[in-house]
C-alpha positions as CSV (number, residue, x, y, z in Angstrom):
1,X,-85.5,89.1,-30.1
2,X,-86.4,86.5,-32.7
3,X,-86.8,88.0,-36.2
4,X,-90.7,88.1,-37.4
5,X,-89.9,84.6,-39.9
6,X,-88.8,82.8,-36.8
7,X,-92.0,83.6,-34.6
8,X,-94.0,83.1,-37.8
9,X,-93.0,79.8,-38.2
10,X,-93.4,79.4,-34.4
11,X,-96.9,80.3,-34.7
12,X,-97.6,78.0,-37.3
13,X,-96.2,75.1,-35.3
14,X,-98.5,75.7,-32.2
15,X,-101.3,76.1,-34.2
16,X,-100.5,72.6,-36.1
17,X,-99.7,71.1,-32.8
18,X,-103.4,73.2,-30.8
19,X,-105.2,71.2,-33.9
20,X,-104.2,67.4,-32.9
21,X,-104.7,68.0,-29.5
22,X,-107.9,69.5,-29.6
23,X,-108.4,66.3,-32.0
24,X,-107.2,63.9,-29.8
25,X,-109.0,65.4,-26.7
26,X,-112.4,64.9,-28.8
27,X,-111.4,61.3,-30.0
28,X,-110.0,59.8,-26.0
29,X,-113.9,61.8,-24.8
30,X,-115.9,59.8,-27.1
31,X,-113.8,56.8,-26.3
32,X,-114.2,57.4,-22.5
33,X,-118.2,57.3,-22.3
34,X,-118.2,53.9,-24.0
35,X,-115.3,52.9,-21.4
36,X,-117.3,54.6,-18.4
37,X,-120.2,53.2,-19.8
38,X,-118.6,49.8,-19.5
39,X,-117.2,50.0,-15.8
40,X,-120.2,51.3,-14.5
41,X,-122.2,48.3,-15.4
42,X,-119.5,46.0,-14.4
43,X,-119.5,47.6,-11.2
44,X,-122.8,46.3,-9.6
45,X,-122.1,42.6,-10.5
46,X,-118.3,42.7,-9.4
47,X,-120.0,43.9,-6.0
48,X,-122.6,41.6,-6.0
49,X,-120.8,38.3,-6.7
50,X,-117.9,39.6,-3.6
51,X,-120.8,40.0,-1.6
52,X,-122.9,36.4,-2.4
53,X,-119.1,35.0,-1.9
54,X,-118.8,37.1,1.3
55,X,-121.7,35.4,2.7
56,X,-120.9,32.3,1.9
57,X,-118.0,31.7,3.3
58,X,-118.1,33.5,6.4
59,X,-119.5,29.8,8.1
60,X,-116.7,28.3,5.7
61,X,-113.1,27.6,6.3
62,X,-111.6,28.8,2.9
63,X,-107.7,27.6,3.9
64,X,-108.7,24.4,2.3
65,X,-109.5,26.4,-1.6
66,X,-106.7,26.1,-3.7
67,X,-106.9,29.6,-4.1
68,X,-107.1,30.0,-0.8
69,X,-103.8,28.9,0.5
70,X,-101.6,31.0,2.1
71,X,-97.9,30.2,2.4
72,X,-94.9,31.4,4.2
73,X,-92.8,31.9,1.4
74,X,-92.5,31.4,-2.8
75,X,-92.2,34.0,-5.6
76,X,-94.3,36.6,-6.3
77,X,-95.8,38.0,-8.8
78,X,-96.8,41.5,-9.8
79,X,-99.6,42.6,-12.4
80,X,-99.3,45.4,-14.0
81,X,-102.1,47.5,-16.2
82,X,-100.9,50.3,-18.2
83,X,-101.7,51.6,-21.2
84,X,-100.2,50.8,-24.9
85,X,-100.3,54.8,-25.8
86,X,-98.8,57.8,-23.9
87,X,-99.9,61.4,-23.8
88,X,-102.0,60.5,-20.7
89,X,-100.4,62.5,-18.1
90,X,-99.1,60.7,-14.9
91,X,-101.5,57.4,-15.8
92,X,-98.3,55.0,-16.8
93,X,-96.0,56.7,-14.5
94,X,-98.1,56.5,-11.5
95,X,-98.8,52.3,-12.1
96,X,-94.8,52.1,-12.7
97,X,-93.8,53.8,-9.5
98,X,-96.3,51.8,-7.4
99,X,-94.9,48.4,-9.0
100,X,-91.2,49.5,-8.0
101,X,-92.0,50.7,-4.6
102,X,-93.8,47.0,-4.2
103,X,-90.6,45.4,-5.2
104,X,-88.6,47.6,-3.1
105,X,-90.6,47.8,-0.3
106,X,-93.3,45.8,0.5
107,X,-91.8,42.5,-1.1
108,X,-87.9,43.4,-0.4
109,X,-86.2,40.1,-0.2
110,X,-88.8,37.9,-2.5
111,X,-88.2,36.5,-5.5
112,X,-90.8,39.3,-7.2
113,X,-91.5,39.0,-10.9
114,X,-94.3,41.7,-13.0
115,X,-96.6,40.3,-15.6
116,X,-96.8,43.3,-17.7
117,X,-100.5,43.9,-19.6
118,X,-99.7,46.9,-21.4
119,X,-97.2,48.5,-23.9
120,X,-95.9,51.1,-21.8
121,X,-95.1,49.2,-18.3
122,X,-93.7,46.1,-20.8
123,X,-90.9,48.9,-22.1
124,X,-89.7,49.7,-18.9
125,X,-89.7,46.1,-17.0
126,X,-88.5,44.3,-20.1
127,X,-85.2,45.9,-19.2
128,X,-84.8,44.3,-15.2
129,X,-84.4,41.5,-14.4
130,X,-88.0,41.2,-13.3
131,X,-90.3,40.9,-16.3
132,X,-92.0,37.6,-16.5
133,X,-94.3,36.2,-19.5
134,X,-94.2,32.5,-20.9
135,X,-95.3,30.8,-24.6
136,X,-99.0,30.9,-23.1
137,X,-99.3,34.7,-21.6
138,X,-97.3,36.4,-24.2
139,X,-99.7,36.5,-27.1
140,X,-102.6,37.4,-24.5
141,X,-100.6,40.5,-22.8
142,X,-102.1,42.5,-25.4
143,X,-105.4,42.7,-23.8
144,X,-106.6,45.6,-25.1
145,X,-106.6,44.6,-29.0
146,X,-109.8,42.9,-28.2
147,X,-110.9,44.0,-24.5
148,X,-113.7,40.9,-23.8
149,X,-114.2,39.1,-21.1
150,X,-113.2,35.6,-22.6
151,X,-109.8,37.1,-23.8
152,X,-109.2,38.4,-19.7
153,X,-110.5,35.2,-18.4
154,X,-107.6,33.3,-20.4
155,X,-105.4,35.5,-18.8
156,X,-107.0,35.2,-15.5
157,X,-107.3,31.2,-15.6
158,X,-103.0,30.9,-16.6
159,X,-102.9,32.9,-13.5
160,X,-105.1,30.8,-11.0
161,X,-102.5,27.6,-12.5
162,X,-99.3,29.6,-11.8
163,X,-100.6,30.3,-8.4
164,X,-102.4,26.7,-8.1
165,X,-98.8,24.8,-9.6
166,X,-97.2,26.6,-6.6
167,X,-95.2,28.9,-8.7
168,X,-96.3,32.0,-7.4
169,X,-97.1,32.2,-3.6
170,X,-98.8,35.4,-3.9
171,X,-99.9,37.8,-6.8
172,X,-100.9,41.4,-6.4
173,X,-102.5,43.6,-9.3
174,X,-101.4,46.9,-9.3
175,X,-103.7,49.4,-12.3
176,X,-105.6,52.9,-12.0
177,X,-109.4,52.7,-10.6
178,X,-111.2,55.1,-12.6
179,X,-113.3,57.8,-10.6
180,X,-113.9,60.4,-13.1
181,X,-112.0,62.4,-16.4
182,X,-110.4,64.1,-14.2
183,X,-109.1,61.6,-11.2
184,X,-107.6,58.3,-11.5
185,X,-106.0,56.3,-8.2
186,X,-103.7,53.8,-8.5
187,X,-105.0,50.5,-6.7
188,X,-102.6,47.4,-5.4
189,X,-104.7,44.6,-4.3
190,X,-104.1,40.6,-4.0
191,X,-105.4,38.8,-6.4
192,X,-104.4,35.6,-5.2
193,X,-104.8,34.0,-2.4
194,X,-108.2,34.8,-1.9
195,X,-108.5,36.3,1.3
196,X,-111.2,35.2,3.9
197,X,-113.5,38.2,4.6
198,X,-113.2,40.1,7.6
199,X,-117.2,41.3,7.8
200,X,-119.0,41.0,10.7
201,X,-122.3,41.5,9.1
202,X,-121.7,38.5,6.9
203,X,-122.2,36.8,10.0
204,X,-125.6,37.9,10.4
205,X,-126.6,36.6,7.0
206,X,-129.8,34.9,6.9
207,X,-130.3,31.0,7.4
208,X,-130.5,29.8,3.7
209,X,-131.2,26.7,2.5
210,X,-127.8,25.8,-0.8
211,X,-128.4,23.3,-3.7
212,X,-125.8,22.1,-4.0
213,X,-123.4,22.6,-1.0
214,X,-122.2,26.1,0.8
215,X,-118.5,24.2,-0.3
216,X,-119.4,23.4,-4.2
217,X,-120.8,26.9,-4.4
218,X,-117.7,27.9,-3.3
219,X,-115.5,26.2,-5.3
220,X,-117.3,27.1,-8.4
221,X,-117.5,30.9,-7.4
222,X,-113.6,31.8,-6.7
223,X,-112.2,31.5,-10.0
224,X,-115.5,33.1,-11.7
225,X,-115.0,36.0,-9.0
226,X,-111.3,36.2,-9.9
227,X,-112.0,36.4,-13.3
228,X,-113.7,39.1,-12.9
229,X,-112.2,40.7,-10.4
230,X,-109.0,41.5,-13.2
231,X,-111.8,42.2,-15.8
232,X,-112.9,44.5,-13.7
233,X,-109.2,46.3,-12.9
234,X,-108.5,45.9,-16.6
235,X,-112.1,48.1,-17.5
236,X,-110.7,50.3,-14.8
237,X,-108.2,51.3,-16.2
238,X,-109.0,51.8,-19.6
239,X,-111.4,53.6,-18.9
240,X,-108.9,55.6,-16.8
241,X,-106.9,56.1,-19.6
242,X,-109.1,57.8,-21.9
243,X,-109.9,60.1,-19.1
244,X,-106.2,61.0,-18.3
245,X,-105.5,61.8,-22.0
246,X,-108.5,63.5,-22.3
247,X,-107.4,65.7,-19.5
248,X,-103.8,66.1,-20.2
249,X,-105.2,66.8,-24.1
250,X,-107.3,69.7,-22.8
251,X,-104.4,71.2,-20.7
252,X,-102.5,71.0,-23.4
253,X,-104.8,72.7,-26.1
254,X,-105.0,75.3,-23.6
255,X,-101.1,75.5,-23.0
256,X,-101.2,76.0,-26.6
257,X,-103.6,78.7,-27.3
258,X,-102.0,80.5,-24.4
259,X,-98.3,79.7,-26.2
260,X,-100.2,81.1,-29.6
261,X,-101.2,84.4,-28.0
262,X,-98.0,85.4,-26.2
263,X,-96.3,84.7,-29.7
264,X,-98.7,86.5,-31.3
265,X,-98.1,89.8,-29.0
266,X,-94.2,89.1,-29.6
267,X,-94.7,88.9,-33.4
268,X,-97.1,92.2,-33.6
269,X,-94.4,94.3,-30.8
270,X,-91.4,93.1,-33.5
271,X,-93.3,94.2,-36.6
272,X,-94.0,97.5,-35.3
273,X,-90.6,97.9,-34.2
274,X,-89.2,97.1,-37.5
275,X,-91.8,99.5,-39.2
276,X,-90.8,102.1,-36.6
277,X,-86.8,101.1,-38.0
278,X,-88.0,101.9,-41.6
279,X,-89.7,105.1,-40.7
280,X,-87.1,106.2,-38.6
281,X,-84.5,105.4,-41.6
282,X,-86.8,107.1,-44.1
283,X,-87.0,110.0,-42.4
284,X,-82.9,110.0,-41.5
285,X,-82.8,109.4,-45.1
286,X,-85.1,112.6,-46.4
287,X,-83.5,115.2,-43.7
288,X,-79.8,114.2,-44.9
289,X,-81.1,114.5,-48.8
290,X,-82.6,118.4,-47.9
291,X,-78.8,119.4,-45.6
């Protein structure tokens, strides 16, 4: 058993340790209402512009967008949104694994590279061979120094030309949805090309009367609905993220009290065992003084 400085000391250090992640627990809970806040009202008008775009182009042929293209074969590219902090759990993790079993399974054989937006994905992809940035992307990976929508739509726009250049054939965004503190899924979806819509109520859509044409509409709606379809991802997951570490922060301040106790119980059981020692030698010590 560990003598009574040892589990003093021990003590101490969970209670030091109980103290920053009760801290940080109330710090990532403030931060996730403003971040819930902001997803929730992005939500609606994501959902509405999909489904004005929806309607449109069900009478549309969309294979002649530029966005729209789809072809055989070509690199491909990854997105991935992590975080630029740990101490979140499985939130990083869970985005990395889902990028390698893309590579490994669903694009096995491609010529896959992963645009990395976030600190802790960049770390481990910067070491393969399949981390891509270039002398426009690289100062805007770090998204979330100033999370706005211009600063995503840059991003956004460098992607549409990669994609438009024919570059990249296809390019998928893989990042946690947010659904509450407790629950984050990891979503893949294609980002480009657009894909038609396979709705057959959009094909019950009303007779309307466009100024200007179904096709300008069009043209002018794809890359406003693509930038904010990653502005919406990139909200997702930062919003994600604070509840992750909020939850793995509150698991561990109650890992800690619990730690605290047990030590505790082992500190008082060794203190009155080493009492009991003294008595016990005391008393030894008194009956061989009276023989």
């Amino acid at each position: 058993m560990a003598n009574l400085k040892e589990i003093r000391n021990r003590i101490s250090s969970v209670g030091s340790t109980m103290q920053i992640t009760s801290a940080m627990k109330m710090v990532s809970a403030a931060k996730l209402k403003r971040a819930q806040d902001a997803i929730t009202q992005m939500r609606p008008y994501a959902s509405k512009l999909k489904e004005i775009l929806t309607n449109l182009s069900a009478s549309l042929d969309l294979s002649d967008n530029a966005y729209s293209e789809a072809r055989d074969s070509g690199k491909v590219l990854i997105v991935g949104v992590t975080s630029n902090r740990g101490l979140c759990g499985g939130f990083n993790n869970n985005v990395i694994k889902r990028v390698n079993e893309l590579i490994k399974d669903d694009f096995s054989g491609d010529d896959v590279h992963v645009l990395c937006l976030g600190k802790k994905i960049r770390d481990v992809i910067k070491r393969t061979d399949y981390h891509y940035t270039n002398d426009y992307l690289e100062p805007r990976e770090d998204v979330y120094a100033d999370l706005t929508f211009d600063n995503v739509a840059e991003v956004a726009e460098e992607l549409m030309r990669l994609f438009k250049s024919g570059e990249f054939s296809k390019i998928c965004v893989v990042y946690n949805r947010f659904v509450n503190a407790a629950t984050q899924v990891v979503e893949s979806e294609q980002f480009l090309p657009v894909q038609s819509p396979e709705n057959e109520e959009s094909n019950q859509a009303g007779d309307y009367i466009f100024e200007p044409s179904k096709e300008e509409i069009v043209e002018d709606l794809i890359p406003k609905s693509l930038k904010v379809q990653l502005f919406k991802a990139i909200l997702d997951s930062n919003a994600a993220e604070h509840g992750a570490r909020m939850t793995a922060m509150h698991k561990a301040t109650d890992n800690a009290n619990e730690l605290q106790k047990t030590l505790k119980l082992s500190y008082n059981k060794a203190r009155q065992a080493a009492i009991t020692n003294e008595i016990l030698e005391i008393v030894g010590g008194a009956e061989a003084l009276n023989a």
